[in-house]
N, C-alpha and C positions, 0 to 999 in steps of 0.2 A: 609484507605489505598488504591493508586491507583493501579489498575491493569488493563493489557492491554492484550487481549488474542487473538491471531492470529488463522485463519485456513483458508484451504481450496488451499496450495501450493500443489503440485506435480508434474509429468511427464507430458509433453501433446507434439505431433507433431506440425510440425508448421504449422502456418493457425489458431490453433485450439484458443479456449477460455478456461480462468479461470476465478472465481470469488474471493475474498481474503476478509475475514470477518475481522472485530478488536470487538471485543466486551471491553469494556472500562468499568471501576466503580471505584467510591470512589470520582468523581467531578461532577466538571460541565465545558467541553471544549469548549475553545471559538475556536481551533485550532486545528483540526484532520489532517495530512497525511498519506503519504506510501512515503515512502524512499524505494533504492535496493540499495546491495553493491554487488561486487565480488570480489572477492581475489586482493591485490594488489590494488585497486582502493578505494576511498573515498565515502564514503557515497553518492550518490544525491537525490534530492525531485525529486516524479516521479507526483507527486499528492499532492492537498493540497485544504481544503474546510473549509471557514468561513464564518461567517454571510453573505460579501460582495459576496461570489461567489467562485468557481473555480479556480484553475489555474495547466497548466499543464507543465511536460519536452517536451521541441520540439518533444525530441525523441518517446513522444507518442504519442501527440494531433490526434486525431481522430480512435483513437484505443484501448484508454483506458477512462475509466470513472470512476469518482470517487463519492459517493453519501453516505448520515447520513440520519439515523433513530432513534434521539435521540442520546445516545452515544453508538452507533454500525456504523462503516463507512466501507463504501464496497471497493472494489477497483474492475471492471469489465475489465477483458482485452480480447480485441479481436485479430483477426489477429496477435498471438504471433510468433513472430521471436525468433532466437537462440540469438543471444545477446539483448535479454530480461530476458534470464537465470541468475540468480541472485535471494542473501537471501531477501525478501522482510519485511519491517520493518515497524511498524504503528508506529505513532506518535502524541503525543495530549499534548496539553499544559492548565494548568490549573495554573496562577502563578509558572512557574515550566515546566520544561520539563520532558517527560514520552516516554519510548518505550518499546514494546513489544520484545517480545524472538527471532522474528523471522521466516521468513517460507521459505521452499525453493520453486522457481519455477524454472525446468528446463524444457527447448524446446529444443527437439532433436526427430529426426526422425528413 
């Protein structure tokens, strides 16, 4: 059975850093990300890591980073703005698509 466990959302001022864990079981991913959503708005990939590499939303590149240890993938964000506030969602694909419950990060001062 796959499961996908989030942590490490909360409050932080802006400027500040967060890290966001996915702890993953039950495959083997060939395809981890973080998606955010907020109310009204559709889902986007903010991060996304495969065999080949990286790839990031514009609206983060150089601010965030995303990184695997097996199937544990991080997401590190720096320099958080307020509309980065949003439930942030892991994602892994094993023949199959998988996500996690969710976490919130909100940036407000």
């Amino acid at each position: 059975q796959v499961q996908l466990v989030e942590s490490g959302g909360g409050l932080v001022q802006p400027g500040g850093s967060l890290r966001l864990t996915c702890a993953a079981s039950g495959s083997i991913f060939s395809i981890m990300s973080w998606y955010r959503q907020t109310p009204g708005k559709e889902r986007e990939m903010v991060a996304r890591i495969t065999s080949r590499g990286t790839n990031y939303a514009d609206s983060v590149k150089g601010r965030f980073t995303i990184s695997r240890a097996e199937n544990t993938v991080y997401l590190q964000m720096n320099n958080l703005k307020p509309e980065d506030t949003a439930v942030y969602y892991c994602y892994a694909y094993a023949a199959g698509a998988y996500w996690g419950q969710g976490t919130q990060v909100t940036v407000s001062s």
